[in-house]
py3Dmol code that shows the C-alpha trace and the ligand (Angstrom):
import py3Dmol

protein = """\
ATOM      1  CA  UNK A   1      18.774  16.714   8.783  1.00  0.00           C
ATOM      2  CA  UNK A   2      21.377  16.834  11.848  1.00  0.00           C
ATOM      3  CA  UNK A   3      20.927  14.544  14.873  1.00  0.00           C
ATOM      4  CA  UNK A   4      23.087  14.768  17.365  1.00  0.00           C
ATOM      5  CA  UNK A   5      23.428  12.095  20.450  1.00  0.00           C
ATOM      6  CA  UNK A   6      25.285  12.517  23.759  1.00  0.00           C
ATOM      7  CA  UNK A   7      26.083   9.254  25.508  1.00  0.00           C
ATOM      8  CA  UNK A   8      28.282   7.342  27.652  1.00  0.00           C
ATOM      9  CA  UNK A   9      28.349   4.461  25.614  1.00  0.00           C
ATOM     10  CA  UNK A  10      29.360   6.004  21.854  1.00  0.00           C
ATOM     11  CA  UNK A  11      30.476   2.926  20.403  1.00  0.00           C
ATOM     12  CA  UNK A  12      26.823   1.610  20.953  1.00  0.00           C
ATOM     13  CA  UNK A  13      25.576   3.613  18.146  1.00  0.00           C
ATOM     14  CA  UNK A  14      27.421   1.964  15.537  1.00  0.00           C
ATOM     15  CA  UNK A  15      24.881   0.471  14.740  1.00  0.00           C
ATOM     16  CA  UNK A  16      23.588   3.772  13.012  1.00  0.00           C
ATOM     17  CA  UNK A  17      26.295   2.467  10.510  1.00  0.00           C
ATOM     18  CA  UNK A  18      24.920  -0.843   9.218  1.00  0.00           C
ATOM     19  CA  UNK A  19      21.262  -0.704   6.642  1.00  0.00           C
ATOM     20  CA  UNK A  20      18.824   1.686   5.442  1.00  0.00           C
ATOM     21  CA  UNK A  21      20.293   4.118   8.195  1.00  0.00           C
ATOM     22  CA  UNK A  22      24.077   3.876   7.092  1.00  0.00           C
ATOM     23  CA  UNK A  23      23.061   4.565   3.712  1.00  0.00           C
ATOM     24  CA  UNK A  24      20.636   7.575   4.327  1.00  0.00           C
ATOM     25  CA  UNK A  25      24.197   8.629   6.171  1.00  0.00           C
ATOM     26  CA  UNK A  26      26.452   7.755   3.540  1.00  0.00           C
ATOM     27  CA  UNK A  27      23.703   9.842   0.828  1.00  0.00           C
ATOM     28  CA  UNK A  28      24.370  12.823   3.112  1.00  0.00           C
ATOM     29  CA  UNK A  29      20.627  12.522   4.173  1.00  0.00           C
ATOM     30  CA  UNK A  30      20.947  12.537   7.902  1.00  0.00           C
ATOM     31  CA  UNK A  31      23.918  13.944   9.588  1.00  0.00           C
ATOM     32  CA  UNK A  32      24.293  11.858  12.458  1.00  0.00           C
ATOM     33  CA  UNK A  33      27.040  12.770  15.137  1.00  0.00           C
ATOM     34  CA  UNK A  34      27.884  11.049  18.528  1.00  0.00           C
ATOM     35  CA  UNK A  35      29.272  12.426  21.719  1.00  0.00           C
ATOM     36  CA  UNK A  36      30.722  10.930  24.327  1.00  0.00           C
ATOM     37  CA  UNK A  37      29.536  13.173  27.995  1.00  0.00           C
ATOM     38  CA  UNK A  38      32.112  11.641  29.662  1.00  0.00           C
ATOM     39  CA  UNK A  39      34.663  14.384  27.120  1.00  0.00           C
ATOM     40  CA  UNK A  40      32.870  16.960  29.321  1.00  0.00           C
ATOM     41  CA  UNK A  41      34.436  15.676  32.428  1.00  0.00           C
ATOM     42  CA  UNK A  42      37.502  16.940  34.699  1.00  0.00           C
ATOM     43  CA  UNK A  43      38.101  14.638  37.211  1.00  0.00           C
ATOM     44  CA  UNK A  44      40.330  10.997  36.562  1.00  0.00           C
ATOM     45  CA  UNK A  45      37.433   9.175  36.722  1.00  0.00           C
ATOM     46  CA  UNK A  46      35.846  10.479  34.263  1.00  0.00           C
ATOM     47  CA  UNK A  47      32.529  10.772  36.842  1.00  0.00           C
ATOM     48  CA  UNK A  48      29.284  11.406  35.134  1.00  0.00           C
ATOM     49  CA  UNK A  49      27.029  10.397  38.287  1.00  0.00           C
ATOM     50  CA  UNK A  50      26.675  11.111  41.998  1.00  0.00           C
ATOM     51  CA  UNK A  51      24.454   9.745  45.077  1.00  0.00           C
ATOM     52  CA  UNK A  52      20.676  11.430  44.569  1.00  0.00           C
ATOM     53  CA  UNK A  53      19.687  14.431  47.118  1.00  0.00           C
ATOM     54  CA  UNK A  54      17.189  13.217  49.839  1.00  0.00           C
ATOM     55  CA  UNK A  55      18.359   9.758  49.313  1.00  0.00           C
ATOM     56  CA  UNK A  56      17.396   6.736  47.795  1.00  0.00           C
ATOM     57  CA  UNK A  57      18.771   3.587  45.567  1.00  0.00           C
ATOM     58  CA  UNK A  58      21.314   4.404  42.188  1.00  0.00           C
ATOM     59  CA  UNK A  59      22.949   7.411  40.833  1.00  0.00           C
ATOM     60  CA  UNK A  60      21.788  10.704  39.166  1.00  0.00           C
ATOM     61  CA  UNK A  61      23.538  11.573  36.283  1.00  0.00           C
ATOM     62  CA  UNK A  62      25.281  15.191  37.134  1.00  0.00           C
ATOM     63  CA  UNK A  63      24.793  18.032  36.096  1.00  0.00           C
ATOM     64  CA  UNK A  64      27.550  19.745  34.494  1.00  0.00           C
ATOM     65  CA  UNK A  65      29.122  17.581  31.787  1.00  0.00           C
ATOM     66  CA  UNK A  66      25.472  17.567  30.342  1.00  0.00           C
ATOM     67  CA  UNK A  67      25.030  21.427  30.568  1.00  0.00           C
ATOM     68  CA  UNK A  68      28.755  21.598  28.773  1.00  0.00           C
ATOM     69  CA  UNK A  69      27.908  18.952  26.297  1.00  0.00           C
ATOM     70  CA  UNK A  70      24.617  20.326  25.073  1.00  0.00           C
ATOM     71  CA  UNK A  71      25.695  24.114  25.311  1.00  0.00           C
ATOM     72  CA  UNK A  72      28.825  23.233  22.775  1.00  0.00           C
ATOM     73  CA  UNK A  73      26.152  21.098  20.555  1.00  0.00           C
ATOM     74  CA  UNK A  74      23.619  24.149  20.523  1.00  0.00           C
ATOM     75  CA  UNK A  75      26.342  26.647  19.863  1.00  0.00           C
ATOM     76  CA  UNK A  76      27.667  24.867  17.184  1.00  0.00           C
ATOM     77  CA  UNK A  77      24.280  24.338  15.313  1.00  0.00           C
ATOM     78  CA  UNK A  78      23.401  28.328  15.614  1.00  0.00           C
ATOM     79  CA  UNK A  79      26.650  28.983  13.844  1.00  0.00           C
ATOM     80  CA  UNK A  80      25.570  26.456  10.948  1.00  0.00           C
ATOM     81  CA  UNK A  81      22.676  28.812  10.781  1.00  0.00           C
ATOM     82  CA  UNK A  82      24.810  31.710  10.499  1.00  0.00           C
ATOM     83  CA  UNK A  83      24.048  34.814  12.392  1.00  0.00           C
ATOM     84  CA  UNK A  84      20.681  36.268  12.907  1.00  0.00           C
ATOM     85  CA  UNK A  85      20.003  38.582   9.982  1.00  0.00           C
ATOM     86  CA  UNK A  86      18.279  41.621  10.045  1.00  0.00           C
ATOM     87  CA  UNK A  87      15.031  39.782   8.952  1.00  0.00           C
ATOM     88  CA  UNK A  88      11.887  40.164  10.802  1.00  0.00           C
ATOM     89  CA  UNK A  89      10.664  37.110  12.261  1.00  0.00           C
ATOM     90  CA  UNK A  90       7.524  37.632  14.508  1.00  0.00           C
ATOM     91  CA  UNK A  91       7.194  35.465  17.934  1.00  0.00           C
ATOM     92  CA  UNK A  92       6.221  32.086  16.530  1.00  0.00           C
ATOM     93  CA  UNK A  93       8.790  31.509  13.920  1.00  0.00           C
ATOM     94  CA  UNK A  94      11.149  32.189  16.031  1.00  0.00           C
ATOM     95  CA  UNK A  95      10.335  29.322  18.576  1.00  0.00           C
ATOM     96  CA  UNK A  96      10.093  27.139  15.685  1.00  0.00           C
ATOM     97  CA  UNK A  97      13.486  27.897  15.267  1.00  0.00           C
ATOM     98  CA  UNK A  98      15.160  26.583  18.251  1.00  0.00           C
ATOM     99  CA  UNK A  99      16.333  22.934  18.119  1.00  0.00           C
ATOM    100  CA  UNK A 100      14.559  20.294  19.862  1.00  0.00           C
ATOM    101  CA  UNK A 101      16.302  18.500  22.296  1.00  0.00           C
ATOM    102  CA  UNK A 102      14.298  14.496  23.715  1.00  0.00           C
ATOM    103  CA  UNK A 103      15.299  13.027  26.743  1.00  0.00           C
ATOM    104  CA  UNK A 104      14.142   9.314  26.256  1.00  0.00           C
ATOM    105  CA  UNK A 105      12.920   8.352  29.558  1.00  0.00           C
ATOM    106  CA  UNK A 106      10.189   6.001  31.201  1.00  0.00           C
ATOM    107  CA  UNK A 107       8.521   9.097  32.639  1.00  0.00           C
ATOM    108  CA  UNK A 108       8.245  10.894  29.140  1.00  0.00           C
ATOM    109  CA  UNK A 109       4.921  10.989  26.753  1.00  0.00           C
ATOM    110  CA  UNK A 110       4.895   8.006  24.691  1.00  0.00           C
ATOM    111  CA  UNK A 111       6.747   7.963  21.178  1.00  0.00           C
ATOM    112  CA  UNK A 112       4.259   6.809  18.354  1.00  0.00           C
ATOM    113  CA  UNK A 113       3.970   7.297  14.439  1.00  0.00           C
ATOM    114  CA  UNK A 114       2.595  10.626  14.743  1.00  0.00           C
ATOM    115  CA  UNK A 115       6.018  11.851  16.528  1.00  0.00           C
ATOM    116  CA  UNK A 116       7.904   9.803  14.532  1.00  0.00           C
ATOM    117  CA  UNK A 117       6.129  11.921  11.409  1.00  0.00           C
ATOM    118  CA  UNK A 118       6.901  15.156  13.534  1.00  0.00           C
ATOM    119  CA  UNK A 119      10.239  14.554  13.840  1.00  0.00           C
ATOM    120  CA  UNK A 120      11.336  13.251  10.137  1.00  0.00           C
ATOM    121  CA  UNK A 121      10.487  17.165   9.365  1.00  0.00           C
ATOM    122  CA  UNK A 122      12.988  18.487  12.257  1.00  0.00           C
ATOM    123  CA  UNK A 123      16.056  20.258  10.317  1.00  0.00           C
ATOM    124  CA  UNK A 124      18.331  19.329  13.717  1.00  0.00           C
ATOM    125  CA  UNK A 125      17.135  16.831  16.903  1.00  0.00           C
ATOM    126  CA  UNK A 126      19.433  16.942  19.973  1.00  0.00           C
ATOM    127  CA  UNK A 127      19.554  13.438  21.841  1.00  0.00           C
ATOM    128  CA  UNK A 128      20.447  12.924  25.715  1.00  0.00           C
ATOM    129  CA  UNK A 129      20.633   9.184  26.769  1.00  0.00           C
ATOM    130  CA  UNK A 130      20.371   8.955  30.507  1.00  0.00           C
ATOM    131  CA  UNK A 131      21.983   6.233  32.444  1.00  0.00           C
ATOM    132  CA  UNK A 132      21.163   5.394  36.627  1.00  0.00           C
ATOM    133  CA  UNK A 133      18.281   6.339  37.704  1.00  0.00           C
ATOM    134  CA  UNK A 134      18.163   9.515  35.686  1.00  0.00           C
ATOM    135  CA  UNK A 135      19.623  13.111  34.905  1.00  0.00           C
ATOM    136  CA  UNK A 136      19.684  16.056  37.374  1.00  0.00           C
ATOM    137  CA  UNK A 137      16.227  17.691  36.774  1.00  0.00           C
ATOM    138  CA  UNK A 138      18.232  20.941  36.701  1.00  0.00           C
ATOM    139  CA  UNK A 139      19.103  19.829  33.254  1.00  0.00           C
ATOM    140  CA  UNK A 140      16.074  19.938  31.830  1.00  0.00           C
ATOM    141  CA  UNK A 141      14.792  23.308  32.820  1.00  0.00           C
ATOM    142  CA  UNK A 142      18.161  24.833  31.609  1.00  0.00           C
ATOM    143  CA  UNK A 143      17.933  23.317  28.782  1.00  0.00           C
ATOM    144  CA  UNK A 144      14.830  24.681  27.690  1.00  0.00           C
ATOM    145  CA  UNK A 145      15.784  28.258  28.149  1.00  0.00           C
ATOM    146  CA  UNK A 146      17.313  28.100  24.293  1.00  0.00           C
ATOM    147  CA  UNK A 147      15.757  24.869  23.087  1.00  0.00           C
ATOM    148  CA  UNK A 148      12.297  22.551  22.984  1.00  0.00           C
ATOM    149  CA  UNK A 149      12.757  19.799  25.279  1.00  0.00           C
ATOM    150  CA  UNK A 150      11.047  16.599  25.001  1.00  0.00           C
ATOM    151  CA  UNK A 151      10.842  13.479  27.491  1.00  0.00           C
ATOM    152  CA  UNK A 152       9.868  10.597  25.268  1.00  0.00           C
ATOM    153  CA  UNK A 153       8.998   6.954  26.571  1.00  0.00           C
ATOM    154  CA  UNK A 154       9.195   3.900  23.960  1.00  0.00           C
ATOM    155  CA  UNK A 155       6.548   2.047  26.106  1.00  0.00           C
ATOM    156  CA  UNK A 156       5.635   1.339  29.611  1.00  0.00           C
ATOM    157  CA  UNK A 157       8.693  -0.902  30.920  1.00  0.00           C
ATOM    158  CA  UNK A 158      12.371  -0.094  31.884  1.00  0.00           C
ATOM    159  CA  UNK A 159      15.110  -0.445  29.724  1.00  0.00           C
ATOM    160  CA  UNK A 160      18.651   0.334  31.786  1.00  0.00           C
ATOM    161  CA  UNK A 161      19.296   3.411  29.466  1.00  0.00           C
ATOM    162  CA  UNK A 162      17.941   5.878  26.615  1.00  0.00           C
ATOM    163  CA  UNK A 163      20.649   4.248  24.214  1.00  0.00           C
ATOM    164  CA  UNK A 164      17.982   1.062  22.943  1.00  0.00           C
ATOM    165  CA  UNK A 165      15.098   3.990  22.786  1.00  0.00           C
ATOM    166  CA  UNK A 166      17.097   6.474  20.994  1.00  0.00           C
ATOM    167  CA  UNK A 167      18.351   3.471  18.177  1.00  0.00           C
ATOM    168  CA  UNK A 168      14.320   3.062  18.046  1.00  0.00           C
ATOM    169  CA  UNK A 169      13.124   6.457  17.435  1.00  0.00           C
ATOM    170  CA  UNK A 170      15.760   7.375  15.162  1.00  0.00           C
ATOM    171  CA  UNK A 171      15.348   4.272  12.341  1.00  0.00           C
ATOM    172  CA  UNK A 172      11.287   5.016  12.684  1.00  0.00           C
ATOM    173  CA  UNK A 173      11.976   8.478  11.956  1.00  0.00           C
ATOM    174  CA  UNK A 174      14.559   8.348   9.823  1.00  0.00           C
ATOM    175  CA  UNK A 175      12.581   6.476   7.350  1.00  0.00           C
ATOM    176  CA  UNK A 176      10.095   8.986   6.972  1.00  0.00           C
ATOM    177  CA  UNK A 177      12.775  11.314   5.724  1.00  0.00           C
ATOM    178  CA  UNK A 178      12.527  11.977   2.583  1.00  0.00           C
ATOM    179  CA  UNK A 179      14.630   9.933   0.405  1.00  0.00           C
ATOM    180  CA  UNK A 180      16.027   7.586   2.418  1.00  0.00           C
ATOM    181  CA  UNK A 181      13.109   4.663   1.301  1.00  0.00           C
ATOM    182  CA  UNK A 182      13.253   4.328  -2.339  1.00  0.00           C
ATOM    183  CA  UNK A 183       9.990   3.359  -2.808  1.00  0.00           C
ATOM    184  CA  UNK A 184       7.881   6.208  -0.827  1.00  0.00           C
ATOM    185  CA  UNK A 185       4.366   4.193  -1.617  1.00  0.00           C
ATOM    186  CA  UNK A 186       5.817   1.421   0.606  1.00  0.00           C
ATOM    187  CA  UNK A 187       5.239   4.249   3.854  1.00  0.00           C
ATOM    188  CA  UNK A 188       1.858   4.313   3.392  1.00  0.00           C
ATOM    189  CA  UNK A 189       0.547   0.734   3.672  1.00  0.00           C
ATOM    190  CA  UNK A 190       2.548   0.174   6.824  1.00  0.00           C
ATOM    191  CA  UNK A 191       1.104  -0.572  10.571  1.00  0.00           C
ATOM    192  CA  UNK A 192       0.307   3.175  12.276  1.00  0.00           C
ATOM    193  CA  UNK A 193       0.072   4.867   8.822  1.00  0.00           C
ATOM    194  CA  UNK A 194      -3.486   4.792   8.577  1.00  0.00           C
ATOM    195  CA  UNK A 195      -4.152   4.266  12.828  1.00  0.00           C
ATOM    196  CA  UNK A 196      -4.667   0.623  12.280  1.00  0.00           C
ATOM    197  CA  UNK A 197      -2.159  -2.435  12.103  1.00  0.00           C
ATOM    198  CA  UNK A 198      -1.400  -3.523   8.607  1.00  0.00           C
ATOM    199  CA  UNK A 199      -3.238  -6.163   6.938  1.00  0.00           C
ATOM    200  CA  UNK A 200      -1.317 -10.025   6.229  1.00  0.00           C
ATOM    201  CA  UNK A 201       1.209 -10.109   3.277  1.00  0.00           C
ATOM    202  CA  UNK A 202       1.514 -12.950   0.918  1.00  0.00           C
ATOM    203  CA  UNK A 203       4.333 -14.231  -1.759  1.00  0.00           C
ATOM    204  CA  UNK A 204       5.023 -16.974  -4.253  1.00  0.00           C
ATOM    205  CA  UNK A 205       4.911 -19.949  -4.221  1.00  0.00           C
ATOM    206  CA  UNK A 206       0.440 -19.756  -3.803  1.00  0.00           C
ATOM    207  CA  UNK A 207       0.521 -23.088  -2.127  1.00  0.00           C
ATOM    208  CA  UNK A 208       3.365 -24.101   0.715  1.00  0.00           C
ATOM    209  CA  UNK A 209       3.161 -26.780   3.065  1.00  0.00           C
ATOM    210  CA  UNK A 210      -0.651 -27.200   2.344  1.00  0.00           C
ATOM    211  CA  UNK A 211      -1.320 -23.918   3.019  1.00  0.00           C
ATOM    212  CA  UNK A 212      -3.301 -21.548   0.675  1.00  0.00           C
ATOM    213  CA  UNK A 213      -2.755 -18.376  -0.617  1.00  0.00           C
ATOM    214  CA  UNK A 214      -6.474 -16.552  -0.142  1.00  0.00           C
ATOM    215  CA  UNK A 215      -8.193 -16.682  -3.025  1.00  0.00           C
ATOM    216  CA  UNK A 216      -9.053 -13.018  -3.713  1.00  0.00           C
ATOM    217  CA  UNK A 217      -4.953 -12.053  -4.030  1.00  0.00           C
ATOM    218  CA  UNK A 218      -5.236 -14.340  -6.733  1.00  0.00           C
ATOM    219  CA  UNK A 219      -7.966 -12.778  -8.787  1.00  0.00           C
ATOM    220  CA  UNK A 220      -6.799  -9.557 -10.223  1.00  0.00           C
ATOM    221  CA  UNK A 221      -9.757  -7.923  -8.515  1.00  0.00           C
ATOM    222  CA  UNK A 222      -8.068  -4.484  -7.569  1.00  0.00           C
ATOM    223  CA  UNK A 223     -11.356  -3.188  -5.867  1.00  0.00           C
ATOM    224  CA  UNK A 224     -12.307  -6.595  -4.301  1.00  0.00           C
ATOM    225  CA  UNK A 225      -8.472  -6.962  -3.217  1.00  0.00           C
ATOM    226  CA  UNK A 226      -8.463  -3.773  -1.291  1.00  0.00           C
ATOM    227  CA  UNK A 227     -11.953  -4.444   0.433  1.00  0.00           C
ATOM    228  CA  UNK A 228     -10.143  -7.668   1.933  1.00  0.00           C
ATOM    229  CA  UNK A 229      -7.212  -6.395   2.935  1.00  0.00           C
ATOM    230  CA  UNK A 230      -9.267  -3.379   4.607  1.00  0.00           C
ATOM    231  CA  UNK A 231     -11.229  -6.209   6.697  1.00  0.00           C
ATOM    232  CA  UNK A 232      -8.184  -7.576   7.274  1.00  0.00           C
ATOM    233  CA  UNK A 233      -6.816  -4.456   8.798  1.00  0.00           C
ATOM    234  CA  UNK A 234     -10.149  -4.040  11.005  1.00  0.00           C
ATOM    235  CA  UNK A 235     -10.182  -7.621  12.591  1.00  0.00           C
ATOM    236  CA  UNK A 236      -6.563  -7.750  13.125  1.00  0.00           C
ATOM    237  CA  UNK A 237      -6.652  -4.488  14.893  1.00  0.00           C
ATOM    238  CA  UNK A 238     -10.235  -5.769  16.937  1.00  0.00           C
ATOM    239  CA  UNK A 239      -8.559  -8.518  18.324  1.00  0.00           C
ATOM    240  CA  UNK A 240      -4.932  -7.404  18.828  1.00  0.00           C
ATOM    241  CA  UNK A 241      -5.207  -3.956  19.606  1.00  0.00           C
ATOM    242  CA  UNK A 242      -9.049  -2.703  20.216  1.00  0.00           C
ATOM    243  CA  UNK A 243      -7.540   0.218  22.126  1.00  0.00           C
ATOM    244  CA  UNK A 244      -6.277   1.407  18.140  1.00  0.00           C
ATOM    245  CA  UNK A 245      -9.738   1.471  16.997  1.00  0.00           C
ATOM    246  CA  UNK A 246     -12.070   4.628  16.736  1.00  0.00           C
ATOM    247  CA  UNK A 247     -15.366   4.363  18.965  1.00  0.00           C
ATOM    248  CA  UNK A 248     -17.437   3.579  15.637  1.00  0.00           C
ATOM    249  CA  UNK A 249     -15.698   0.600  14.221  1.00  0.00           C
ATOM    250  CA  UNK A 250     -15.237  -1.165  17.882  1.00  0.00           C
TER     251      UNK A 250
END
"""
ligand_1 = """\
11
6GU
Cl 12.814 6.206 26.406
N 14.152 5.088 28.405
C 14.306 4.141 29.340
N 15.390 4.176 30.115
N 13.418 3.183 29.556
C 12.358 3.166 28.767
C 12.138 4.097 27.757
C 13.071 5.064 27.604
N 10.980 3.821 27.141
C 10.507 2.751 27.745
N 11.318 2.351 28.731
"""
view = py3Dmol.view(width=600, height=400)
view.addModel(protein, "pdb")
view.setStyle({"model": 0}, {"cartoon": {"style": "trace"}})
view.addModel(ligand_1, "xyz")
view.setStyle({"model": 1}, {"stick": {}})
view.zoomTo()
view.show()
C-alpha cells in the first residue's frame, strides 16, 4: 500500500520510522512517502498561508502549493498504474479507482475502526495536514475532480494541525494491513473489533500486592472463560461508554 503525506513539518513524521510501523516499512508493506508543501513554493519565504477573505483571526493555508503538491502526487501514482488499457471498465470500477485523498480536520466525519478497516484495504491514501485555521476550500473541490476526498476528525477538540491526527489514523490502519501484526488473532479481541471495549487482561504472577487473579482465568474452563470475559466486555462498555452499546443490551 502507498501513503503519501504533504506537510509543513516533514521531519515530524519520523516517527513513522520507529515500531510496528517502521518495520511494516522496512518489509516493503506500506510505502510511506513525505512531502514537504513548502517545495511547492516560489517566493523567499517560502509562504504557505495568507490573511482569510471576509476577515477574521489566523491564516488560510493557500491555495496553490497544495494544488501543485497533490497534482505531482496524483500524477505520479497514475503512472505506477501504467496507462489505461484498452479494458472495459464500466462506471463504478472506475471511481473505485481513483485515489483517496483525507483532509484531517475538526470539521470532518469522525475517524473510527470501521474507517480504519476501510482504509487498511486502500492500494494508495493521499494525506493533506492543514496548519492555521485551515486550507483554501478551493482545494478541496479541485481536488475531487480526479480523486475521493475525505475530511476526517480524530474527535471533538482542536489539535493545532492534521500532523498528530494523521500519525493516529495511519498506525490504526496500518495494523490492519495485512501482515504487518504477526499474530492476526490478536486483531480480533481488541476494543472496536466487535463494537464494544475489550474485556480486562491478566498475567503471571496470579497473586500481586494482595490482589487476585479472578478465579475463572484460572480454571481451564474455555466456555466458562469466554462467558466472563463477554460480561466483562458488556459492563465495561455500560458504564464507560453506554453510547457503544446497541438499544437491546443498554
Ligand atoms: Cl483531524 N485535525 C485537527 N486540526 N484537529 C482535530 C482533528 C483533526 N481531530 C480532532 N481535532
Amino acid at each position: 500500500m502507498r501513503v503519501d503525506i504533504v506537510t509543513i513539518f516533514p521531519e515530524f513524521f519520523q516517527v513513522l520510522d520507529v515500531s510496528l510501523l517502521g518495520k511494516a516499512r522496512q518489509d516493503g508493506l506500506i510505502d510511506v512517502r513525505v512531502h514537504d508543501l513548502r517545495d511547492a513554493t516560489t517566493d523567499r519565504h517560502r509562504t504557505v498561508d495568507d490573511t482569510p477573505y471576509g476577515g477574521g483571526a489566523g491564516m488560510v493555508m493557500k491555495p496553490e502549493p497544495w494544488g501543485q503538491t497533490i497534482d505531482a502526487i496524483l500524477d505520479d501514482a497514475a503512472g505506477d498504474r501504467g496507462a489505461p488499457g484498452l479494458a472495459v471498465a464500466d462506471d463504478a470500477e472506475l471511481a473505485d479507482a481513483r485515489p483517496l485523498v483525507v483532509f484531517p480536520s475538526p470539521a470532518g466525519t469522525v475517524f473510527t475502526q470501521a474507517t480504519a478497516r476501510r482504509y487498511a484495504l486502500e492500494p494508495h491514501i493521499v494525506f493533506g495536514c492543514g496548519r492555521y485555521e485551515g486550507i483554501d476550500q478551493r482545494v478541496f473541490e479541485d481536488t475531487a475532480e480526479r480523486a475521493r476526498v475525505e475530511l476526517v476528525s480524530l474527535g471533538d477538540y482542536v489539535l493545532n494541525g492534521g500532523e498528530v491526527a494523521v500519525t493516529a489514523m495511519i498506525e490504526a490502519f496500518g495494523r490492519l494491513v495485512p501482515g504487518v501484526v504477526g499474530n492476526p488473532e490478536s486483531l480480533v479481541e481488541e476494543s472496536h473489533e466487535d463494537g464494544l471495549l475489550e474485556y480486562p487482561s491478566y498475567t503471571k504472577p496470579a497473586l500481586w500486592r494482595g490482589r487476585e487473579v479472578p478465579d475463572v482465568l484460572l480454571s481451564g474452563h474455555h466456555a466458562k472463560i469466554a462467558a466472563w470475559r463477554h460480561e466483562q466486555q458488556l459492563e465495561r462498555t455500560r458504564r464507560v461508554r453506554p453510547e457503544l452499546l446497541p438499544p437491546e443490551l443498554g
